[in-house]
C-alpha positions as CSV (number, residue, x, y, z in Angstrom):
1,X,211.1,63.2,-11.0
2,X,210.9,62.3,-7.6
3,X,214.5,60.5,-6.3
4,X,212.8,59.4,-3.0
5,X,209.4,57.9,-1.6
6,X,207.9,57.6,2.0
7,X,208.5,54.8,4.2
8,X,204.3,54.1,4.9
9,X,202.4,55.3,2.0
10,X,205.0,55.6,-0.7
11,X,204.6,59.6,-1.3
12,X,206.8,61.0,-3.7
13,X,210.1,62.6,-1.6
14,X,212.1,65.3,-4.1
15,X,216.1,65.4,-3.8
16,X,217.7,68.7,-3.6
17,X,218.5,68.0,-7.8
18,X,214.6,67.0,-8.7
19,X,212.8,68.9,-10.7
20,X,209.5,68.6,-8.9
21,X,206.4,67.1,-11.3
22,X,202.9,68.5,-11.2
23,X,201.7,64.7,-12.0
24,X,204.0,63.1,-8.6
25,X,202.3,65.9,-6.6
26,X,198.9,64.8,-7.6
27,X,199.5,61.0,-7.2
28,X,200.3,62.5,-3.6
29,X,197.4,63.8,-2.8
30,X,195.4,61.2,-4.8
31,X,197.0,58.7,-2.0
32,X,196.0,60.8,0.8
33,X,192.4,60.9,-0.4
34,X,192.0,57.4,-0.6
35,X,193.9,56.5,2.9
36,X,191.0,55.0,5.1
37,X,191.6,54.2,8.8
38,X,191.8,50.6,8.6
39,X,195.0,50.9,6.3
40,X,196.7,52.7,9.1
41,X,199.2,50.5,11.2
42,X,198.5,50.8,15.1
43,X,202.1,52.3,15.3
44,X,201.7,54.9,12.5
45,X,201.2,58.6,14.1
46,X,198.9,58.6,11.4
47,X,196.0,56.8,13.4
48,X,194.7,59.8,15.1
49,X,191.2,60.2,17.0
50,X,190.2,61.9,13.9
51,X,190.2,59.2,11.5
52,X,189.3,56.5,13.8
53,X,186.7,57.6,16.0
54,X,184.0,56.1,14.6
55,X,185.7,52.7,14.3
56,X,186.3,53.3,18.4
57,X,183.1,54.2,19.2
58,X,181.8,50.7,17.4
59,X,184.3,48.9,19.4
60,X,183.3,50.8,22.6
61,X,179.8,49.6,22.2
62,X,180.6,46.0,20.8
63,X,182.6,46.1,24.3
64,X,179.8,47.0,26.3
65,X,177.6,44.5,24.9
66,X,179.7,41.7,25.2
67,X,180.0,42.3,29.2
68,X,176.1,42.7,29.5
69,X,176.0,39.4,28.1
70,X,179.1,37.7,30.6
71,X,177.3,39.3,33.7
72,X,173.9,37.7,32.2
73,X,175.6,34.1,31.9
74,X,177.3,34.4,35.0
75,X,174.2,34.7,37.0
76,X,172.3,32.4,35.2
77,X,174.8,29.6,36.5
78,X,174.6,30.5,40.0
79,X,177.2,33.3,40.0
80,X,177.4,36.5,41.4
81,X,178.6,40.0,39.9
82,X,179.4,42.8,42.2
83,X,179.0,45.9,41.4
84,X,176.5,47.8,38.4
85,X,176.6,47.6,35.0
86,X,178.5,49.0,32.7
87,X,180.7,46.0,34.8
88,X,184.6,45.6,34.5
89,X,186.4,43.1,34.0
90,X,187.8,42.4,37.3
91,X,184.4,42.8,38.4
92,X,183.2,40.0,35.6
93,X,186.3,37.7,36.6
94,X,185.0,37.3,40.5
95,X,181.3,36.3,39.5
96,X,183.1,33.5,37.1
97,X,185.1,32.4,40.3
98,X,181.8,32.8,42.5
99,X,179.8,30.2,39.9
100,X,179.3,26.5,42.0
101,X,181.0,23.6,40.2
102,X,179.1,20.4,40.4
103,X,175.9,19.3,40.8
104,X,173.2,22.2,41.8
105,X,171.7,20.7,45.1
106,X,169.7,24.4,46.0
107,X,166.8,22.1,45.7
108,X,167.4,18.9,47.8
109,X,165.5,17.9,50.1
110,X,166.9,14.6,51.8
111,X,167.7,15.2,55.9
112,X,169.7,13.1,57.4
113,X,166.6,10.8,58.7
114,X,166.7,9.9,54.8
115,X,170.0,8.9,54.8
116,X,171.7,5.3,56.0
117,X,173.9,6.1,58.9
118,X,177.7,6.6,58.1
119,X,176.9,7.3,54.6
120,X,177.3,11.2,53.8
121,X,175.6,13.3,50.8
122,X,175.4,17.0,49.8
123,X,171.8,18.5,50.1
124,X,171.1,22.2,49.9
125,X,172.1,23.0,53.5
126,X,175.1,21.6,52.6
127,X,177.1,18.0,53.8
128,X,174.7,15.7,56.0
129,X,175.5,12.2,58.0
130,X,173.0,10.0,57.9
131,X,171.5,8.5,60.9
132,X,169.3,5.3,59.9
133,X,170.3,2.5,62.0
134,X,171.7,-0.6,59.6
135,X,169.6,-3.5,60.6
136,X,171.8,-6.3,58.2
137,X,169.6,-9.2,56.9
138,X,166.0,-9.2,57.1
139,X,164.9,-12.5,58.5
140,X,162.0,-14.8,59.4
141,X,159.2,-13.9,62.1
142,X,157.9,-17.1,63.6
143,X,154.7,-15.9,65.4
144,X,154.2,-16.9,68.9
145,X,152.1,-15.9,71.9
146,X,154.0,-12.5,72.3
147,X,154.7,-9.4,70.3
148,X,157.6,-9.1,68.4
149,X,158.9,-5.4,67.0
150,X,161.4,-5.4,63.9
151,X,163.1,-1.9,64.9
152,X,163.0,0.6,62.5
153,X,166.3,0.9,60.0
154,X,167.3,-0.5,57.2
155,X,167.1,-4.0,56.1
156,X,169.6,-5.9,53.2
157,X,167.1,-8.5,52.8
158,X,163.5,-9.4,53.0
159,X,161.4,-9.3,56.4
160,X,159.3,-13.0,55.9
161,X,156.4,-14.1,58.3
162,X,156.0,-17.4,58.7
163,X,152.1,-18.5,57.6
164,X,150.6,-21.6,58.4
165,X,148.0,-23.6,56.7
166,X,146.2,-25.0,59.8
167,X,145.4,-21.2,60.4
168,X,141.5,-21.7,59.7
169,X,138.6,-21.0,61.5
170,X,138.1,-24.5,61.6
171,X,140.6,-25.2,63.6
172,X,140.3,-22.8,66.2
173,X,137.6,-23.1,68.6
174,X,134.3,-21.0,68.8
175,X,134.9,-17.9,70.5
176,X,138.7,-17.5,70.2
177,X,140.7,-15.4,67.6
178,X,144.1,-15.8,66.4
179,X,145.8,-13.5,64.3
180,X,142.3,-11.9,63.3
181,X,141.0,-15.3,62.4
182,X,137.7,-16.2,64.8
183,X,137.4,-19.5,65.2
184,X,134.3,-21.8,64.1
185,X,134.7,-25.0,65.4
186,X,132.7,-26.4,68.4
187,X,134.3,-29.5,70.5
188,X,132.0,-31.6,72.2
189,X,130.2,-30.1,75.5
190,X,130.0,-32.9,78.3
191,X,128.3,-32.4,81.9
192,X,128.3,-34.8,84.6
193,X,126.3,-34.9,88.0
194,X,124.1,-36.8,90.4
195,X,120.4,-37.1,91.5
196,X,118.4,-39.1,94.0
197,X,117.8,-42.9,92.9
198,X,115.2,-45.4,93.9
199,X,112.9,-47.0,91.4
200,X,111.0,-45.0,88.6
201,X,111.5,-42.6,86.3
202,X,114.8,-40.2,86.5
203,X,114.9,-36.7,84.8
204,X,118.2,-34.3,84.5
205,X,117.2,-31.1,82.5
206,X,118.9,-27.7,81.7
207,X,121.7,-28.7,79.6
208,X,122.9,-26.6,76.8
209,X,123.2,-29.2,73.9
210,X,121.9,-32.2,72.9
211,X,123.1,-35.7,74.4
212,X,124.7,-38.4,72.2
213,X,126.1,-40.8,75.0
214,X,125.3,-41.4,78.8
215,X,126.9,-43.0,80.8
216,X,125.1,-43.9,84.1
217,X,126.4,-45.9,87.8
218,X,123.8,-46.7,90.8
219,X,125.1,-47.2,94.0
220,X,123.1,-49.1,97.2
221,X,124.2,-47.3,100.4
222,X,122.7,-50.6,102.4
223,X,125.0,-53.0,100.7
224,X,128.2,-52.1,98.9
225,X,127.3,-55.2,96.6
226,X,124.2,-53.6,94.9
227,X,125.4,-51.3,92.1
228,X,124.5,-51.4,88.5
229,X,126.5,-49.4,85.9
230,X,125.3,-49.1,81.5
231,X,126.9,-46.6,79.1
232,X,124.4,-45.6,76.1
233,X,124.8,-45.0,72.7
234,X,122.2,-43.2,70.1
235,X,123.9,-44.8,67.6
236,X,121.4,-43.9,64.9
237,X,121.3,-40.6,66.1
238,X,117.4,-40.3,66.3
239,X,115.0,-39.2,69.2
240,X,113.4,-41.8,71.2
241,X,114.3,-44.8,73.4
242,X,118.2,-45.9,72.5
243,X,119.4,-49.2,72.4
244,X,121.7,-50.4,75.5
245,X,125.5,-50.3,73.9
246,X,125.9,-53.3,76.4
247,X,122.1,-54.6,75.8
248,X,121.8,-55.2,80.0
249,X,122.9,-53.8,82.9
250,X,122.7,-55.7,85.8
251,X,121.8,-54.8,88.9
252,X,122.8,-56.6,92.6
253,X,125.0,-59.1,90.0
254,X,121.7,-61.3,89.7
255,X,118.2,-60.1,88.1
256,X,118.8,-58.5,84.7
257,X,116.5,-55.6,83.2
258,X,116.3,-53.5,80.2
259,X,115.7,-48.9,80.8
260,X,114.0,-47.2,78.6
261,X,115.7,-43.8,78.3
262,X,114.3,-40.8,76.1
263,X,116.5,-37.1,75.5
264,X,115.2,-33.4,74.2
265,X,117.1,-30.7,72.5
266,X,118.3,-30.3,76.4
267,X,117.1,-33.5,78.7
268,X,117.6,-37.3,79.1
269,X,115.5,-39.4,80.9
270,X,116.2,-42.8,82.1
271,X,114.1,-45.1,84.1
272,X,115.4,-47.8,86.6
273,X,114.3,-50.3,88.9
274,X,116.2,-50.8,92.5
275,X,116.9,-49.4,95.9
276,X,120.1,-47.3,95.1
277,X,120.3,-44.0,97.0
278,X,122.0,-42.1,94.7
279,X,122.5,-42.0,90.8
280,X,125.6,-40.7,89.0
281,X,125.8,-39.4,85.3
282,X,127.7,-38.4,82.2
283,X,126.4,-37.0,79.4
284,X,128.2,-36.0,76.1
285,X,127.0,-34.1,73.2
């Protein structure tokens, strides 16, 4: 019988006095047959490249692998890996420093145009000040007979333009434009001149519209007392002779007569009876 037994794998160990047994020197090598690498303690001088290599050569792979797949990750966050695969780790430690914390701006595309001035961002060339002019409030525009330019910048607040309801064609006369609105109304065309007098009939032609009023003064260059004056009226406004708007006009401040007057789309007519040398007139659409 064995006195003794080994410290790692508890093999029978004879004393100078033991009778040695066939039986212990089988369980001996019965241990040793079953001993399998992974019951081999790191420090034992038992763990040999012999009985481990294929467990090394698993790990050595496994090892390999598991790089592949850092250097892939690394580069897939921005990263860079110098060097060639099969990497080291040293190598693998700089492309984890190299990876860019934050947000990715490779694809920005704001300039500094885009930006209000004194503000700064990051873009993909990197920090940019911004340059658009700050305006403040937005204001009112009152339109007037002049131009006005709101600079270009940036405004806090609505730009308003004043509108006014009086802006209608109607209101603006024929022929002018204001603010893209032509104008539709007409005022009333006038004309005024003189002609020859004496007694008879008295024509003035070429106007461009059709009278409404008259108004007509006879002057006597022989006596500064023989003038006659009448302002007519259509009144009904129909063609034809007109009614006197004073009924009479008087002539020399004694005899009283009645003229018959007459218009066309652009005539009046008038007849009167007396020396005057010249006739004045006003007509009115």
């Amino acid at each position: 019988m064995s006195t003794n037994k080994t410290p790692n794998l508890g093999l029978h160990s004879w004393a100078g006095s033991d009778r040695v047994s066939r039986t212990e020197i089988n369980e001996n090598f019965q241990r040793l047959d079953n001993l399998k690498a992974e019951d081999i303690a790191l420090s034992s001088t038992q763990f040999t490249e012999k009985n481990v290599k294929a467990a090394l050569e698993s790990l050595k792979s496994s090892g390999v692998s598991g790089k592949s797949s850092l250097v892939t990750a690394v580069i897939d966050k921005g990263g860079t890996v110098p060097g060639t695969n099969p990497r080291t780790f040293e190598q693998i430690e700089q492309g984890i420093r190299s990876i860019p914390v934050g947000t990715n701006t490779s694809d920005a595309t704001a300039a500094s145009a885009d930006i209000l001035s004194g503000k700064t961002a990051y873009v993909a060339s990197g920090k940019v000040t911004g340059t658009i002019a700050n305006r403040g409030a937005g204001g009112t525009v009152t339109p007037t007979t002049t131009d006005q330019v709101k600079e270009a910048g940036y405004y806090s607040g609505p730009i308003s333009i004043k509108g006014d309801q009086n802006l209608i064609a109607a209101n603006i006369v024929s022929g002018k434009s204001i603010f893209g609105v032509t104008g539709s109304f007409r005022g009333k065309r006038w004309a005024s001149g003189s002609i020859p007098g004496g007694a008879g009939v008295h024509e003035v032609a070429g106007l461009d519209f059709l009278v409404s009023k008259i108004g007509i003064f006879g002057y006597d260059s022989s006596t500064a007392s023989n003038c006659y004056c009448g302002f007519f009226d259509d009144g009904s406004g129909t063609s034809g002779n007109w009614a006197y708007t004073n009924g009479y006009i008087r002539y020399g401040g004694s005899s009283a007569f009645r003229l018959d007057f007459s218009r066309t789309s652009n005539s009046f007519s008038f007849r009167t009876s007396g020396s005057e040398t010249t006739i004045y007139w006003f007509a009115f659409e």
